[in-house]
C-alpha positions as a Python dict, from the first residue, in 0.01 Angstrom:
ca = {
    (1, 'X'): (0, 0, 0),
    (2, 'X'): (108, 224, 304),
    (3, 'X'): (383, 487, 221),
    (4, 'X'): (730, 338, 296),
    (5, 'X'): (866, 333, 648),
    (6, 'X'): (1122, 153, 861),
    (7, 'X'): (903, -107, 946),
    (8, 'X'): (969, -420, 807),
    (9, 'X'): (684, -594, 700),
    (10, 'X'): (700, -1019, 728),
    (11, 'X'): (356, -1024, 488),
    (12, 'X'): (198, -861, 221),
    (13, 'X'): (-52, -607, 341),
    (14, 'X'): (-443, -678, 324),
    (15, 'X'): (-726, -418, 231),
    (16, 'X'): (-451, -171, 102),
    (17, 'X'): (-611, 117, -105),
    (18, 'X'): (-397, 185, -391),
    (19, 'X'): (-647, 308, -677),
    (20, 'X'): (-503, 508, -915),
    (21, 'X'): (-136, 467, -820),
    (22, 'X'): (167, 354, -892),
    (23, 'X'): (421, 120, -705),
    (24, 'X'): (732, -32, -776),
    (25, 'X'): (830, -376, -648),
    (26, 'X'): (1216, -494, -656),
    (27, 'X'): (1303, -842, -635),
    (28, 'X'): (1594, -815, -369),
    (29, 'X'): (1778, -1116, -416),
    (30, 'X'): (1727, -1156, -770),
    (31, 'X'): (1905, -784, -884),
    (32, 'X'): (2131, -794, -560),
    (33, 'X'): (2322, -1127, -676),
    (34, 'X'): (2368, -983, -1065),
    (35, 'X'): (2472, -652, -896),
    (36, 'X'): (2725, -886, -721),
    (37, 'X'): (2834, -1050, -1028),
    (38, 'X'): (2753, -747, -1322),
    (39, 'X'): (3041, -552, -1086),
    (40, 'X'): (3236, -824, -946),
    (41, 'X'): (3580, -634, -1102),
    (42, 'X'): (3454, -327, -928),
    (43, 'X'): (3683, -222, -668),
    (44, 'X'): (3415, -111, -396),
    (45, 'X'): (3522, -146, -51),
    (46, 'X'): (3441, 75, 270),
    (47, 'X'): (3718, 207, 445),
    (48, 'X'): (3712, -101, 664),
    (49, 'X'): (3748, -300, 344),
    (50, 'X'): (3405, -439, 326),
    (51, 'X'): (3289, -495, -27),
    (52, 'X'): (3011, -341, -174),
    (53, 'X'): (2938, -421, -525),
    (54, 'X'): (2628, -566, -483),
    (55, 'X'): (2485, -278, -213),
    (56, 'X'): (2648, -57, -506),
    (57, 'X'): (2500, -229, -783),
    (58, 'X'): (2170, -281, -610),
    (59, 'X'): (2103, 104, -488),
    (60, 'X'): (2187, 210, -838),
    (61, 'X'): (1905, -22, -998),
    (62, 'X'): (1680, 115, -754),
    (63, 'X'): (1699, 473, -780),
    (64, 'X'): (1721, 412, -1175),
    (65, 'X'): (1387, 214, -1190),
    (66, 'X'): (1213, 510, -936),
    (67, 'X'): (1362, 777, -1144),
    (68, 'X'): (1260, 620, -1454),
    (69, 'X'): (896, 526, -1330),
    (70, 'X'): (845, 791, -1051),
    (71, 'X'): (646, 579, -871),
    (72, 'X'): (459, 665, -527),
    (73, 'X'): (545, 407, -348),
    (74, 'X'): (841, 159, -344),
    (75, 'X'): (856, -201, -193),
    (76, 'X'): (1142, -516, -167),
    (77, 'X'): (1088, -883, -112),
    (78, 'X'): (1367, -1096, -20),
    (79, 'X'): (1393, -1482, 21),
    (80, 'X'): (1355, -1651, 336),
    (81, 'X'): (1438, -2024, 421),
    (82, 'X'): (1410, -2321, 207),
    (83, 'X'): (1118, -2266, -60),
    (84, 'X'): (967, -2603, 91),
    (85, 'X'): (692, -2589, -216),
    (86, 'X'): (858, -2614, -477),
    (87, 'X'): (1129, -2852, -367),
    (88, 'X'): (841, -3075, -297),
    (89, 'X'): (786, -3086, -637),
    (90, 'X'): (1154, -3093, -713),
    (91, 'X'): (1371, -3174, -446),
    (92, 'X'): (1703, -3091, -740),
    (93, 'X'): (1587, -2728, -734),
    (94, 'X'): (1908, -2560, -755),
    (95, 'X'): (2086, -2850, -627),
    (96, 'X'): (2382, -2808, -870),
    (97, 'X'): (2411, -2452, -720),
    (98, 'X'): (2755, -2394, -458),
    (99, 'X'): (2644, -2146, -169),
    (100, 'X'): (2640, -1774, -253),
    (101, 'X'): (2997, -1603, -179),
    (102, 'X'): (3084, -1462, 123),
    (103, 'X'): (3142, -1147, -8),
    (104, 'X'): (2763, -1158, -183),
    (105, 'X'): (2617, -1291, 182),
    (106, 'X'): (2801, -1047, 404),
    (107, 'X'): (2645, -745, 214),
    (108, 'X'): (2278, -852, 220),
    (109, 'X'): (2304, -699, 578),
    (110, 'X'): (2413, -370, 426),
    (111, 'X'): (2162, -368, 161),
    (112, 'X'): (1891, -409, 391),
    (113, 'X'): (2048, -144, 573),
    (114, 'X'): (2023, 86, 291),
    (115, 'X'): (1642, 35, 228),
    (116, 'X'): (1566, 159, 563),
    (117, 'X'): (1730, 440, 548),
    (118, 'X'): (1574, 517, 294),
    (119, 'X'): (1296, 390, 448),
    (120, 'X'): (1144, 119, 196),
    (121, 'X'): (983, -142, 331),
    (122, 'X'): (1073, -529, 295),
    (123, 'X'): (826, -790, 262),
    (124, 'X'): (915, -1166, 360),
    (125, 'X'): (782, -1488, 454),
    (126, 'X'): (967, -1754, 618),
    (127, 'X'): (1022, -2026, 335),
    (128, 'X'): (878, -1884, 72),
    (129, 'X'): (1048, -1757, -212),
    (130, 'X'): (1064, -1363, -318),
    (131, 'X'): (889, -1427, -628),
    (132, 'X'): (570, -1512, -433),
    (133, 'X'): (602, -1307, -241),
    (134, 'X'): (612, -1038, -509),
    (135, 'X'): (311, -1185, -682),
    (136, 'X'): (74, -1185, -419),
    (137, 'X'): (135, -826, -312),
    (138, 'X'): (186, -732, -659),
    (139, 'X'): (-140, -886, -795),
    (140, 'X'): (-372, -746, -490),
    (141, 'X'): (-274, -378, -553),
    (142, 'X'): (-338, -403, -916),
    (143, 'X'): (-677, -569, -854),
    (144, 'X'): (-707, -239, -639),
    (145, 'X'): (-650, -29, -918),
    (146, 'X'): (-281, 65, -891),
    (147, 'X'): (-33, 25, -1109),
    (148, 'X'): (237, -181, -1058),
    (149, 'X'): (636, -261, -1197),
    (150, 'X'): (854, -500, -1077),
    (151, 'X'): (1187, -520, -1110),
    (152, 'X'): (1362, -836, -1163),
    (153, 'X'): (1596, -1047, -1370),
    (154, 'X'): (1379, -1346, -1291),
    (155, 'X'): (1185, -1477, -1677),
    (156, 'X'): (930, -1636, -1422),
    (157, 'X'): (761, -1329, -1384),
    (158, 'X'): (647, -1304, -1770),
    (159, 'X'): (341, -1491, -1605),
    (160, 'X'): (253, -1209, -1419),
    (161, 'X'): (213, -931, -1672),
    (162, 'X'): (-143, -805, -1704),
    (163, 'X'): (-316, -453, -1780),
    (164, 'X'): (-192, -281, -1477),
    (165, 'X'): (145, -543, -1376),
    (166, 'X'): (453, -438, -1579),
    (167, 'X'): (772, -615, -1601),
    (168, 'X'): (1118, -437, -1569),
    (169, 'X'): (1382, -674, -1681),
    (170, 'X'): (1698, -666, -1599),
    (171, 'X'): (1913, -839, -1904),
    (172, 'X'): (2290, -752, -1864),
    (173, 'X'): (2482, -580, -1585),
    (174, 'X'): (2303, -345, -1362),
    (175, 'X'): (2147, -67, -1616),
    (176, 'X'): (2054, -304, -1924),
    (177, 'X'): (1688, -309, -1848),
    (178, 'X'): (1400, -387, -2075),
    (179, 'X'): (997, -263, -1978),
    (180, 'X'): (733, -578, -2086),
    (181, 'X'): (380, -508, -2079),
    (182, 'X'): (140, -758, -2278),
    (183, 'X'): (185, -642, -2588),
    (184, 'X'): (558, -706, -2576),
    (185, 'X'): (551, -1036, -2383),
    (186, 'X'): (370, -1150, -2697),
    (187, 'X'): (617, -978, -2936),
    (188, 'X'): (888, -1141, -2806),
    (189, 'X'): (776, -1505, -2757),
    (190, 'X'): (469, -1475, -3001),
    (191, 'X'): (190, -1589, -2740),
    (192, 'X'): (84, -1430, -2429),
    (193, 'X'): (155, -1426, -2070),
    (194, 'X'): (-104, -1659, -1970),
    (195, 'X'): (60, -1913, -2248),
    (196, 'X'): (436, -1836, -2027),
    (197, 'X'): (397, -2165, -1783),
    (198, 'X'): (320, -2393, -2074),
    (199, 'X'): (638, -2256, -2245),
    (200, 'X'): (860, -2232, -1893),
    (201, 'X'): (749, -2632, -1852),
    (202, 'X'): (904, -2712, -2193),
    (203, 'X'): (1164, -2521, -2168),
    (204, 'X'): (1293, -2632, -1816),
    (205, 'X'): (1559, -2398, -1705),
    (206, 'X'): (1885, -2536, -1652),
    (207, 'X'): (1979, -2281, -1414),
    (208, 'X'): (1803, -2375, -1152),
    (209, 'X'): (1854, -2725, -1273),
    (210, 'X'): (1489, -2807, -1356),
    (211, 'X'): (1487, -3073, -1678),
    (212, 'X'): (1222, -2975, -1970),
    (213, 'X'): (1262, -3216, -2281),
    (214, 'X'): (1553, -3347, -2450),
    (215, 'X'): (1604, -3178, -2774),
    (216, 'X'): (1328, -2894, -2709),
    (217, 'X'): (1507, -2561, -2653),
    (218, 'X'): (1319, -2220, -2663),
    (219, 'X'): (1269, -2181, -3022),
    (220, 'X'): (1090, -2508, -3028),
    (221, 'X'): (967, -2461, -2719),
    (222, 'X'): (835, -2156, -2858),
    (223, 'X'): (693, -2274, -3196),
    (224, 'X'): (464, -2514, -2986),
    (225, 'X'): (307, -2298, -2770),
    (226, 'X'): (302, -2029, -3078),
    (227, 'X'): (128, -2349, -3272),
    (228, 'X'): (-79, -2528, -3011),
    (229, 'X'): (-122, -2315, -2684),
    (230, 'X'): (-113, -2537, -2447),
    (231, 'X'): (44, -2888, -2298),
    (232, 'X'): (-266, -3065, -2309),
    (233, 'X'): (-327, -2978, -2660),
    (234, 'X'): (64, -3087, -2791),
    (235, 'X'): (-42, -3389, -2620),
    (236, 'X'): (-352, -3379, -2794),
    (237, 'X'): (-196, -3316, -3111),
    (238, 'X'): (150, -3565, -3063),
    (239, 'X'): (92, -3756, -3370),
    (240, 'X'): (184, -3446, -3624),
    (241, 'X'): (508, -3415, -3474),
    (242, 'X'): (834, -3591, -3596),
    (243, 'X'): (905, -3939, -3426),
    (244, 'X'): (1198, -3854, -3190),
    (245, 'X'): (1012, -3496, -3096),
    (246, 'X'): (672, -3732, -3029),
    (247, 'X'): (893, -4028, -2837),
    (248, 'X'): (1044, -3753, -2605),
    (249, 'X'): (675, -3548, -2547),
    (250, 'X'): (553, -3891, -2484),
    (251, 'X'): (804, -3996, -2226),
    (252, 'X'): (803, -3696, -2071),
    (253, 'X'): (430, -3583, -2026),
    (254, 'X'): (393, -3620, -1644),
    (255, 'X'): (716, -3438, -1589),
    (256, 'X'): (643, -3139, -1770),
    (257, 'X'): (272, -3095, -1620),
    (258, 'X'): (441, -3108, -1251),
    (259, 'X'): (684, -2854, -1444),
    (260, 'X'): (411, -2635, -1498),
    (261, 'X'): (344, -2626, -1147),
    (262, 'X'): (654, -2616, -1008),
    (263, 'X'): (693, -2279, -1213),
    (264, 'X'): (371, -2118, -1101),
    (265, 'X'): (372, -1837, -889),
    (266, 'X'): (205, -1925, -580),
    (267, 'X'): (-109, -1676, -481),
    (268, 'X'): (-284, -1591, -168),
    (269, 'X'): (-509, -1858, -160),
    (270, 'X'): (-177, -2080, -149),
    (271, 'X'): (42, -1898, 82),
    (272, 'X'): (-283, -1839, 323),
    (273, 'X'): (-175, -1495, 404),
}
């Protein structure tokens, strides 16, 4: 990855030569919304009376992260359009959702202004979601030897951890952070990060108004992966489950595969770039 400069950059970078260093990767609109929300009783205003919570909140989780990491380099992807993809597959993605606030919208601007002064670069593509974005570039430097953190309060990147891909996790307001690397993923859910999708695709998340199963929350969403690894084998392995956990699996099989794809972060290959 080049050293930071104003330059915005609309795709991840090819042939990069990272070997034996370190980069940190924010997810902008991911930590900039629970900036917006972690400090929405914040009185932070500019002069002119522009709020600034979330460039506020935002800056701080940056400069925490690099202090915390001292990283060499420092990179931000931000969403762009419609993630065409995955509605696709689920045209109710995020339909329940009301449009971001004004006051959240207005200060993307500012934030963006803030990264080039301090001249970090922003990656983008148009209608493609920041957590691709984030996985392509993220997984290509650490195939080239560097190693890599990203910052996010997104679970969908537990997928992505691997030797040299860490996960910073931002769990409460804008300082509450948690570091995953595979040894933790599978402390906390008791299986890996390859086993995540399987899980994420029973789970659903109701956030972003994706349906798993009926009755099948995280802790059993949990104990089945923990138990069986993967979809295919619960399938496989239906008839030693209870009756009403069976009828649901059964009902709901082709759902939860396109689940599983619907949560998959999309790679190179996919996004042709």
């Amino acid at each position: 990855m080049p050293p930071p400069s104003k330059t915005t950059a609309k795709t991840p970078p090819k042939g990069t030569k990272a070997a034996s260093q370190s980069v940190l990767l924010l997810d902008g609109h991911s930590l900039a919304y629970r900036a917006f929300f972690a400090l929405a009783d914040a009185d932070l205003r500019t002069s002119s009376g522009q709020t600034t919570n979330a460039t506020y909140g935002f800056t701080s989780m940056l400069i925490k992260a690099w202090q915390e990491h001292k990283t060499r380099h420092i990179g931000v992807a931000f969403d762009r359009g419609a993630p065409l993809e995955r509605l696709a597959i689920r045209p109710e993605y995020k339909a329940q959702r009301t449009s971001p606030p004004d006051e959240f919208r207005q200060q993307l601007g500012l934030i963006r202004e803030v990264l080039d002064a301090l001249k970090v670069p922003v990656f983008e593509l148009d209608n493609v979601e920041a957590d691709d974005v984030l996985h392509v570039l993220g997984t290509r430097l650490a195939g080239e030897g560097a190693t890599v953190y990203i910052v996010t309060a997104d679970r969908d990147f537990f997928q992505m951890v691997a030797p040299r891909i860490r996960l910073i996790m931002n769990r409460r307001g804008i300082s509450d952070t948690v570091t995953y690397d595979e040894a933790a993923v599978r402390q906390r859910y008791g299986f890996g990060p390859e086993r995540y999708l399987d899980y994420a695709a029973l789970r659903g998340d109701p956030s972003d108004n994706i349906e798993g199963v009926l009755g099948v929350g995280e802790k059993t969403a949990e104990r089945l992966i923990q138990t069986y690894g993967t979809l295919e084998e619960v399938f496989a392995h239906l008839p030693d489950l209870t009756p009403k956990l069976r009828e649901r699996l059964t009902q709901a099989q082709v759902r939860l595969l396109e689940n599983r794809e619907f949560f998959r972060l999309r790679t190179a290959e996919d996004l042709a770039v």
